[in-house]
Backbone as XML, in Angstrom:
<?xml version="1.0"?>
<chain id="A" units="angstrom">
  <residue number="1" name="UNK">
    <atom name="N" x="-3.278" y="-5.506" z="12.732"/>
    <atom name="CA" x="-2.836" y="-5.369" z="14.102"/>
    <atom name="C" x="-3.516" y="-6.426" z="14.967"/>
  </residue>
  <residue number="2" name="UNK">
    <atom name="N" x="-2.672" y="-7.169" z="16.036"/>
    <atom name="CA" x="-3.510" y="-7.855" z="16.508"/>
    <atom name="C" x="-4.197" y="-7.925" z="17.679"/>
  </residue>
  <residue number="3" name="UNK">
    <atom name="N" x="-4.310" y="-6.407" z="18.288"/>
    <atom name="CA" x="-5.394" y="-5.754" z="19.255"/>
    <atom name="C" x="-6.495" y="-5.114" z="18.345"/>
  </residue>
  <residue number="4" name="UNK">
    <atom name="N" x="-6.760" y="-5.462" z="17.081"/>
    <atom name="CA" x="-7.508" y="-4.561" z="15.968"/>
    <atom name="C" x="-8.835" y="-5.555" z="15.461"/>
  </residue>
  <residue number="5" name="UNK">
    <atom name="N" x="-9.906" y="-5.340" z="15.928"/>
    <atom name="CA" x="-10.891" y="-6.695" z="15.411"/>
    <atom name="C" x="-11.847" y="-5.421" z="14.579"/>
  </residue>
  <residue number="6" name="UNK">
    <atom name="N" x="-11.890" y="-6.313" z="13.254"/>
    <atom name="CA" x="-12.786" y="-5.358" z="11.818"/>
    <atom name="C" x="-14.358" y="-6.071" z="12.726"/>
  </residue>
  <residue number="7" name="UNK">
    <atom name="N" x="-15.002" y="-4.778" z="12.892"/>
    <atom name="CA" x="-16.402" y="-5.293" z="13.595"/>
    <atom name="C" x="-17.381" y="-4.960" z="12.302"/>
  </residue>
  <residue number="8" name="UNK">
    <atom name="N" x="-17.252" y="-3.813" z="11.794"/>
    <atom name="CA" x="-18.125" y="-3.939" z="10.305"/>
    <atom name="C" x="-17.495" y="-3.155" z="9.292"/>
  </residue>
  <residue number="9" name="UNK">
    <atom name="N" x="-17.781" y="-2.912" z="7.638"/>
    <atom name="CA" x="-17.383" y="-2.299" z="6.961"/>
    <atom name="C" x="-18.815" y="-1.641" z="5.949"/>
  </residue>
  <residue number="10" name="UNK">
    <atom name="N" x="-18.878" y="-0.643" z="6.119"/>
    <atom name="CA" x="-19.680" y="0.242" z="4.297"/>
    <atom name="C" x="-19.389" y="0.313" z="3.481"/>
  </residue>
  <residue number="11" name="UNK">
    <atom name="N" x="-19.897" y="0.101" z="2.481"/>
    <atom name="CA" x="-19.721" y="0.423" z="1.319"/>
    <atom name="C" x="-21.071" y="-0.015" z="0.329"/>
  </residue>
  <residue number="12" name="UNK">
    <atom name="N" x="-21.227" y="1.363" z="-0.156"/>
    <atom name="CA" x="-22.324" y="1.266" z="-1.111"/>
    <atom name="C" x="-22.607" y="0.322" z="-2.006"/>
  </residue>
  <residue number="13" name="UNK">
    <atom name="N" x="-21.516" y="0.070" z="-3.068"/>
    <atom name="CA" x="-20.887" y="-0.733" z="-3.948"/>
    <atom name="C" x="-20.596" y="-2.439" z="-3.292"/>
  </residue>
  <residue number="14" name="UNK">
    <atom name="N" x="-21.662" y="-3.041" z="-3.741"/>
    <atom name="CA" x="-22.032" y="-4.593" z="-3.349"/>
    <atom name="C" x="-21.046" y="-5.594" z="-3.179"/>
  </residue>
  <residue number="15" name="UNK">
    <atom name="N" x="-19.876" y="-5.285" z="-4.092"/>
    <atom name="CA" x="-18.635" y="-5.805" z="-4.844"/>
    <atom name="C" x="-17.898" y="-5.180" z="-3.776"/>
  </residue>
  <residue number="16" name="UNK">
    <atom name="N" x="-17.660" y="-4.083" z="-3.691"/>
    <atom name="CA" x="-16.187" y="-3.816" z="-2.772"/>
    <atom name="C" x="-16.628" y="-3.940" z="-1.482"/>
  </residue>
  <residue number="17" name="UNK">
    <atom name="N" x="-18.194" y="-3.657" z="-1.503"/>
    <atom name="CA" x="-18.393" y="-4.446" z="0.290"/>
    <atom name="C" x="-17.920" y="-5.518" z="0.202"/>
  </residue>
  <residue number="18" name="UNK">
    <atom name="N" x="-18.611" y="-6.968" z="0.079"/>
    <atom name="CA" x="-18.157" y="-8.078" z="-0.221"/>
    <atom name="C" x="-16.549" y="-8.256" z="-0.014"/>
  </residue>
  <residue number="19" name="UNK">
    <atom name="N" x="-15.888" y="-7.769" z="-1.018"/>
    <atom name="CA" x="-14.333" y="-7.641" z="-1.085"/>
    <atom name="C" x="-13.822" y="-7.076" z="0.511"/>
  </residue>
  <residue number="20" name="UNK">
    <atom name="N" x="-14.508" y="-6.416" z="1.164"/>
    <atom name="CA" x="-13.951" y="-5.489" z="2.337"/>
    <atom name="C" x="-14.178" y="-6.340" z="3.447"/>
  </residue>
  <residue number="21" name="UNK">
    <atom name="N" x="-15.331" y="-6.839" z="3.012"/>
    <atom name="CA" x="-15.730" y="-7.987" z="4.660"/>
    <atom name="C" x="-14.438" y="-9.302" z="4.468"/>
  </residue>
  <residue number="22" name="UNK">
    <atom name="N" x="-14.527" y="-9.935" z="3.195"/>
    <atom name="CA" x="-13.143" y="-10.575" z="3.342"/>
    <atom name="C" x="-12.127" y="-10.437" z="3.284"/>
  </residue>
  <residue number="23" name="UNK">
    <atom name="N" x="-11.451" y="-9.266" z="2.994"/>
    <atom name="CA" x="-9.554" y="-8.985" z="3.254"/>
    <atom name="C" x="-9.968" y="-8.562" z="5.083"/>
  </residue>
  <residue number="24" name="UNK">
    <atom name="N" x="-10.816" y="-7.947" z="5.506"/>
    <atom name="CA" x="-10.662" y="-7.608" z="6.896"/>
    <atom name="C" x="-11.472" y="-8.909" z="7.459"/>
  </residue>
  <residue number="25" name="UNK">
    <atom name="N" x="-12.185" y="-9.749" z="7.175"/>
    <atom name="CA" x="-12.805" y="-10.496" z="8.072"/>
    <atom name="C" x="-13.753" y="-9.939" z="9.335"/>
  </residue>
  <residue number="26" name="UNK">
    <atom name="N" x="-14.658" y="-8.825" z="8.791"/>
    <atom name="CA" x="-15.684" y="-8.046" z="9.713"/>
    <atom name="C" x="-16.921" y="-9.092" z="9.881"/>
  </residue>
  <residue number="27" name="UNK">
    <atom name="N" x="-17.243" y="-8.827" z="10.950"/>
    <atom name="CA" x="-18.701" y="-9.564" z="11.407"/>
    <atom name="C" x="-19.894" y="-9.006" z="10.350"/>
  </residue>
  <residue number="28" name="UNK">
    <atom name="N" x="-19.962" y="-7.959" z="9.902"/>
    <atom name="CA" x="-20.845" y="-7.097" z="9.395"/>
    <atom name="C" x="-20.989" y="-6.436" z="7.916"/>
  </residue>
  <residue number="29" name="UNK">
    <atom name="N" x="-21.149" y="-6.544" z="6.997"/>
    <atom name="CA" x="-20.971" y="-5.489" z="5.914"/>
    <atom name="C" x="-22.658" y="-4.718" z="6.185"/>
  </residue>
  <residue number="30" name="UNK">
    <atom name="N" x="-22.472" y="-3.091" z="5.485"/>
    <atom name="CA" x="-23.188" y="-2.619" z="5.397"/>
    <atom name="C" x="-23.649" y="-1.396" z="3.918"/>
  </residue>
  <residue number="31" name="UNK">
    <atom name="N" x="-24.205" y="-1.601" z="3.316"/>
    <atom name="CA" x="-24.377" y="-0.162" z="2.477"/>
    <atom name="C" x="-24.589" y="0.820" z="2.331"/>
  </residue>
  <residue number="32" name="UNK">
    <atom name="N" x="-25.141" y="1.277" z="3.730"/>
    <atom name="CA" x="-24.739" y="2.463" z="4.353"/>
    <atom name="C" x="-23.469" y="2.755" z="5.401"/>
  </residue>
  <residue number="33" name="UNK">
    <atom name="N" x="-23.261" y="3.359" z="5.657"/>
    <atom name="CA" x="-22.345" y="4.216" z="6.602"/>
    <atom name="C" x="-22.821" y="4.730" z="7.943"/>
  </residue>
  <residue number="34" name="UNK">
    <atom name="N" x="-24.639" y="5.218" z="7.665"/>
    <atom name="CA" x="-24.797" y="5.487" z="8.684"/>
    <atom name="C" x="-25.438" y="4.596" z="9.477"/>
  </residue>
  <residue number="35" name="UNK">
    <atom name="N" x="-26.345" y="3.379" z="8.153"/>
    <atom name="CA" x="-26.770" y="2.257" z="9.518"/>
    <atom name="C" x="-25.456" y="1.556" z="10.291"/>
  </residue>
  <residue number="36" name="UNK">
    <atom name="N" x="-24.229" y="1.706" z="9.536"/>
    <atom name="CA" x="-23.398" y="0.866" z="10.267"/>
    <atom name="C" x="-23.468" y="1.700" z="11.749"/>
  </residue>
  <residue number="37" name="UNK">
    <atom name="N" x="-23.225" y="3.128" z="11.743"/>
    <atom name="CA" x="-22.858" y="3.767" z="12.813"/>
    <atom name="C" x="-24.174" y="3.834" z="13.859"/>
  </residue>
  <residue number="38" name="UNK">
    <atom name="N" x="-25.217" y="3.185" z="13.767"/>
    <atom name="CA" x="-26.308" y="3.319" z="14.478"/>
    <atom name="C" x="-26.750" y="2.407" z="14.852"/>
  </residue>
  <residue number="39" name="UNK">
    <atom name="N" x="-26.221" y="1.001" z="14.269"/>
    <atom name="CA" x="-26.041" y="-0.262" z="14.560"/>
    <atom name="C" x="-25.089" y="-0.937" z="15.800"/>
  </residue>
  <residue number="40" name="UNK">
    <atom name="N" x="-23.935" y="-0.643" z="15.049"/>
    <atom name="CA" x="-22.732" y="-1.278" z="15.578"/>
    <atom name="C" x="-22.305" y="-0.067" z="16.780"/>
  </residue>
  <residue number="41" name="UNK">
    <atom name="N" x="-21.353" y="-0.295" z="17.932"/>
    <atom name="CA" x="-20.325" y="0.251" z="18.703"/>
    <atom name="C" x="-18.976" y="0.301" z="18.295"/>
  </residue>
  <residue number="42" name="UNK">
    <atom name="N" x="-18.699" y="1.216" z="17.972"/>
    <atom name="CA" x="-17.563" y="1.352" z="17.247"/>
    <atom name="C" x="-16.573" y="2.416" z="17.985"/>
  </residue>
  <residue number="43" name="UNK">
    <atom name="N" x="-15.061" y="1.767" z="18.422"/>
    <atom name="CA" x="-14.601" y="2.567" z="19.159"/>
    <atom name="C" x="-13.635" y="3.630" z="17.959"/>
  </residue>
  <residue number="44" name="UNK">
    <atom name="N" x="-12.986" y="2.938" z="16.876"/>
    <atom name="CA" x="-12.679" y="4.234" z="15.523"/>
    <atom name="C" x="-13.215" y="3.640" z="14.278"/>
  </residue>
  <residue number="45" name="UNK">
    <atom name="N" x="-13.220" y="4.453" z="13.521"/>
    <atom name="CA" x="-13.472" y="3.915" z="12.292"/>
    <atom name="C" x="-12.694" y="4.911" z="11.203"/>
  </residue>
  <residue number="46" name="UNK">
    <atom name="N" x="-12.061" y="4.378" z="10.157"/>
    <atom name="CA" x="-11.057" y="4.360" z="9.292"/>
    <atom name="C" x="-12.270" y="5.235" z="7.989"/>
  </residue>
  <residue number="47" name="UNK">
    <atom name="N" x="-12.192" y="6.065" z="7.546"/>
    <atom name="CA" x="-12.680" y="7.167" z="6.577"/>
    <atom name="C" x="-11.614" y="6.814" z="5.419"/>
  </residue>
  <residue number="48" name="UNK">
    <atom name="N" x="-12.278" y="6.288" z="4.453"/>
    <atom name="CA" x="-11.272" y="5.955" z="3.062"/>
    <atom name="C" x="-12.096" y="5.698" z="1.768"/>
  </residue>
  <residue number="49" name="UNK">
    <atom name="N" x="-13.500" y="6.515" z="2.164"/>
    <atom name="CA" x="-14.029" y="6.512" z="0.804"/>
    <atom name="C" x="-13.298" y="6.834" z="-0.683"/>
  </residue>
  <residue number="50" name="UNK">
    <atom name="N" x="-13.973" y="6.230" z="-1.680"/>
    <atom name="CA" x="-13.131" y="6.521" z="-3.045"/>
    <atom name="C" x="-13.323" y="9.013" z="-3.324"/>
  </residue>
  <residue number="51" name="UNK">
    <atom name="N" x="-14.115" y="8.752" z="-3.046"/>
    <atom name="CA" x="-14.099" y="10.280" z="-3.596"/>
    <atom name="C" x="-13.903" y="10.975" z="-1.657"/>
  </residue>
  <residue number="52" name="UNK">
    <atom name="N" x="-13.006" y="12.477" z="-2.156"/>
    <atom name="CA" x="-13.019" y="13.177" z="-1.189"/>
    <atom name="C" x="-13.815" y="13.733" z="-0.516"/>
  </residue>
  <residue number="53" name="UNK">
    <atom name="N" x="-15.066" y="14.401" z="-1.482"/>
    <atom name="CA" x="-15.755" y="15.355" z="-1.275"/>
    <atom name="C" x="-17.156" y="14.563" z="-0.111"/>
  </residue>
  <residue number="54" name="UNK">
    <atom name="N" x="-17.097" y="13.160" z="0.308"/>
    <atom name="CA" x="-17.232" y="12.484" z="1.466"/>
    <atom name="C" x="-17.081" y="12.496" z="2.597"/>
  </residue>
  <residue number="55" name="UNK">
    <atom name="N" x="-15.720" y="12.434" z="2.672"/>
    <atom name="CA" x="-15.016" y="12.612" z="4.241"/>
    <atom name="C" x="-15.304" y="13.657" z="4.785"/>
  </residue>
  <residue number="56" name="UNK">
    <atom name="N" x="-15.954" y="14.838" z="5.027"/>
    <atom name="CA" x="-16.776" y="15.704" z="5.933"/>
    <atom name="C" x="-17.477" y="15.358" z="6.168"/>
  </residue>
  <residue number="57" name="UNK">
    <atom name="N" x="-18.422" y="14.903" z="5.226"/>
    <atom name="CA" x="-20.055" y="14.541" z="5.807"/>
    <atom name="C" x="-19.992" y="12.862" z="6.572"/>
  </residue>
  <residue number="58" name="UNK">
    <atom name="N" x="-18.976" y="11.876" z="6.078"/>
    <atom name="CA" x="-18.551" y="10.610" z="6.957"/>
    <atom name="C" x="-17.798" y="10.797" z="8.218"/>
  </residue>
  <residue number="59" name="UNK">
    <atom name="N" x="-17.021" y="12.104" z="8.514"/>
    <atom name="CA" x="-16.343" y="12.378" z="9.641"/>
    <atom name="C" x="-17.338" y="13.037" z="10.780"/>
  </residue>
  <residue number="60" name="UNK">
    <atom name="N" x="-17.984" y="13.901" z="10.201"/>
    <atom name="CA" x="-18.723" y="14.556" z="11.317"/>
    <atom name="C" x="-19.685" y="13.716" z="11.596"/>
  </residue>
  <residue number="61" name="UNK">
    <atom name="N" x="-20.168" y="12.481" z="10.973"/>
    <atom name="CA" x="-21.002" y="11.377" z="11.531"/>
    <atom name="C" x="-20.472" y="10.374" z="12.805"/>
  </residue>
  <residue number="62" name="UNK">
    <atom name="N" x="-19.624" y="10.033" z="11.979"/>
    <atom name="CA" x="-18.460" y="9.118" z="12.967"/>
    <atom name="C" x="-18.245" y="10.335" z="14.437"/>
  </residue>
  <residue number="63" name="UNK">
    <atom name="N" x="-17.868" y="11.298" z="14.127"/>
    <atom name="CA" x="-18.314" y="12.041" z="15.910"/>
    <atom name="C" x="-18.981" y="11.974" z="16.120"/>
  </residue>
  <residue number="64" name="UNK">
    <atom name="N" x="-20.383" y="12.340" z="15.596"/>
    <atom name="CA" x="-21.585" y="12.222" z="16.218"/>
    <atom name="C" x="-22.052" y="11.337" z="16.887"/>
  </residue>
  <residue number="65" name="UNK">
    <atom name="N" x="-21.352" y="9.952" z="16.456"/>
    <atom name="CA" x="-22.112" y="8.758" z="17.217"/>
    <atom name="C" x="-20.179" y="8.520" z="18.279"/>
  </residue>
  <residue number="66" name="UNK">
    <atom name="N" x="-20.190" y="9.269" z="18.442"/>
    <atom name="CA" x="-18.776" y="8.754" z="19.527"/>
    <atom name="C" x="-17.486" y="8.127" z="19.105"/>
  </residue>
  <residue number="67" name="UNK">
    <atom name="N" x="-17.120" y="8.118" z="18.021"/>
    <atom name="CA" x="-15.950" y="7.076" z="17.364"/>
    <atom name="C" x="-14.842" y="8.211" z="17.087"/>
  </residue>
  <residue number="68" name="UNK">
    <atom name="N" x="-13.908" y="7.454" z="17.639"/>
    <atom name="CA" x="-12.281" y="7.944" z="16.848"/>
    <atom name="C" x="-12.343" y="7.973" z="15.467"/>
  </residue>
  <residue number="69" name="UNK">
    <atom name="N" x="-11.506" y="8.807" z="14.504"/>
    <atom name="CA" x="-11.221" y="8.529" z="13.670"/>
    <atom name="C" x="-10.008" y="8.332" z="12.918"/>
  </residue>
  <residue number="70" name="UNK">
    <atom name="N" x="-9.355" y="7.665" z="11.872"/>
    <atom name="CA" x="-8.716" y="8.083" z="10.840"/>
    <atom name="C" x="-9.305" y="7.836" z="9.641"/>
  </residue>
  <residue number="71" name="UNK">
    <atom name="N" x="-8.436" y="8.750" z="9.151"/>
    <atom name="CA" x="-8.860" y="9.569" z="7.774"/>
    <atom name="C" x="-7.458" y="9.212" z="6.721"/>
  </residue>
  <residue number="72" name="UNK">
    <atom name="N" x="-7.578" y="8.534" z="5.373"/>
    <atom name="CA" x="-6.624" y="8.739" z="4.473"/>
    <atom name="C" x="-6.628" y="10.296" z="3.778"/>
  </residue>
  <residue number="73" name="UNK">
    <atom name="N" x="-5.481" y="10.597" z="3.427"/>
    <atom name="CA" x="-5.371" y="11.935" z="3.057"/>
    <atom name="C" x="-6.077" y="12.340" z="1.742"/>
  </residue>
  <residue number="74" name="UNK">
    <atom name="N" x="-6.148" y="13.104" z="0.760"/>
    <atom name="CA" x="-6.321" y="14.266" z="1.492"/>
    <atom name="C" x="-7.649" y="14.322" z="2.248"/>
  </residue>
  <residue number="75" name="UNK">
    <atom name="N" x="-7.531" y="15.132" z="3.651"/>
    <atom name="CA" x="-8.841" y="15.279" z="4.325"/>
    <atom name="C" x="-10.214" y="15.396" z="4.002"/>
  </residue>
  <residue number="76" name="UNK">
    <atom name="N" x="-9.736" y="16.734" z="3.621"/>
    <atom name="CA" x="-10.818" y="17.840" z="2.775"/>
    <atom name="C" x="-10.488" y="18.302" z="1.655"/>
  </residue>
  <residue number="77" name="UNK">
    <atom name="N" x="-12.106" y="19.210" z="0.952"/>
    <atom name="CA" x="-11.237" y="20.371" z="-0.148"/>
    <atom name="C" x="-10.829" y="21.505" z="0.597"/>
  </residue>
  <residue number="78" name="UNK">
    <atom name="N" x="-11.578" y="21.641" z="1.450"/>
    <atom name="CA" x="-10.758" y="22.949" z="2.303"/>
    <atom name="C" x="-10.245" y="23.174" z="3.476"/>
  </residue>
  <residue number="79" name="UNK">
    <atom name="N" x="-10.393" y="24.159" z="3.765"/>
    <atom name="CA" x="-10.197" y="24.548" z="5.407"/>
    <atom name="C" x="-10.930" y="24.908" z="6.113"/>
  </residue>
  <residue number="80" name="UNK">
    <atom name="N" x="-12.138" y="25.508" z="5.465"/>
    <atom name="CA" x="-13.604" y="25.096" z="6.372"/>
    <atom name="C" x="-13.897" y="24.020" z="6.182"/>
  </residue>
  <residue number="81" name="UNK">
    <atom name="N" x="-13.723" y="23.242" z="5.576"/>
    <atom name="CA" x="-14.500" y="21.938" z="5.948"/>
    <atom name="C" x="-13.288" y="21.533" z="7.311"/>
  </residue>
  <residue number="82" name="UNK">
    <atom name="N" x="-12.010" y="21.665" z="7.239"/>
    <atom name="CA" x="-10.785" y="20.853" z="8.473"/>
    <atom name="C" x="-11.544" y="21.884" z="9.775"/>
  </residue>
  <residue number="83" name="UNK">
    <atom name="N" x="-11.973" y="23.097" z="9.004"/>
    <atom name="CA" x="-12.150" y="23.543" z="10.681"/>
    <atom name="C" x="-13.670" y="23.076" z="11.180"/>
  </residue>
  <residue number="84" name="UNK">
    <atom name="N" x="-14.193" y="22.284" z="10.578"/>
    <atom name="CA" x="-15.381" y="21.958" z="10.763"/>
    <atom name="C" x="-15.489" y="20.785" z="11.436"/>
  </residue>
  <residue number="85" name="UNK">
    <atom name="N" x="-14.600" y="20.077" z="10.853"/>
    <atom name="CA" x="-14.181" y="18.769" z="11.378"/>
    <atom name="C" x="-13.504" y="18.781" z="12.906"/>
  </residue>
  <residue number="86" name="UNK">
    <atom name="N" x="-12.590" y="19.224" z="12.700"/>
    <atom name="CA" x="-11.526" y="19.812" z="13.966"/>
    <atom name="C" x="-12.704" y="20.395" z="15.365"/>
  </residue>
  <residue number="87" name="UNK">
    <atom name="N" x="-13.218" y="21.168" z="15.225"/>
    <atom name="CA" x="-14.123" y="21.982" z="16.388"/>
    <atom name="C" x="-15.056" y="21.052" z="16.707"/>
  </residue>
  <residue number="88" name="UNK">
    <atom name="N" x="-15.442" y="20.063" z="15.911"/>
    <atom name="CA" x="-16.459" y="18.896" z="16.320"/>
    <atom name="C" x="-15.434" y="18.122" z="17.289"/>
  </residue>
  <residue number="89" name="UNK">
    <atom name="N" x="-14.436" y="17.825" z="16.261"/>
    <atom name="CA" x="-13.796" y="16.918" z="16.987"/>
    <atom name="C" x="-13.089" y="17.443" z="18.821"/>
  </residue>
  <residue number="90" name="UNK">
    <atom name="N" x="-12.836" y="18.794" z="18.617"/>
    <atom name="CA" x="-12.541" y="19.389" z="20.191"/>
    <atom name="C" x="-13.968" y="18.548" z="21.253"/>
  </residue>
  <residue number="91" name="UNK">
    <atom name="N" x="-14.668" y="18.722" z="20.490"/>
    <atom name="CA" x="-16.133" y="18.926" z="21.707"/>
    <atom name="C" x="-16.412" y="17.970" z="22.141"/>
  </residue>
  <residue number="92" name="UNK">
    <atom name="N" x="-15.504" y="16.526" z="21.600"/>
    <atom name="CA" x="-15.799" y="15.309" z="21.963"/>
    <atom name="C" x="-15.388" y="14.594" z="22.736"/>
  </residue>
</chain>
């Protein structure tokens, strides 16, 4: 998109960081997730880790520090974790 500037990307994995900073062209790679989010200003950030059982504990971070999100599917394993997510996300 071209109102869309990649400001940083995580990833644990040295190789698909690397790979992620150049298909998006981000200022930043990081191997954590959360120094990115404590670092950088980030108005959303895109949740697309390889395993699911992630995206709760990467979503309710990304609120915590103020960021929009999307999320590739599936969300969660459950529905406490969506309502966990969801009620954070109301409060923000």
């Amino acid at each position: 998109l071209d109102n869309v500037d990649f400001i940083a990307v995580a990833d644990p994995d040295k190789e698909g960081r690397q790979k992620a900073v150049v298909e998006t062209g981000a200022d930043h790679g990081y191997a954590s997730y959360h120094d990115m989010l404590a670092k950088e200003s980030l108005d959303i950030v895109s949740v697309c880790p390889r395993w699911v059982d992630q995206h709760e504990e990467m979503i309710l971070a990304c609120l915590s520090a103020g960021c929009h999100i999307y999320c590739e599917k599936p969300m969660a394993h459950s529905v406490r974790e969506i309502r966990e997510m969801t009620n954070m996300a109301k409060k923000m």
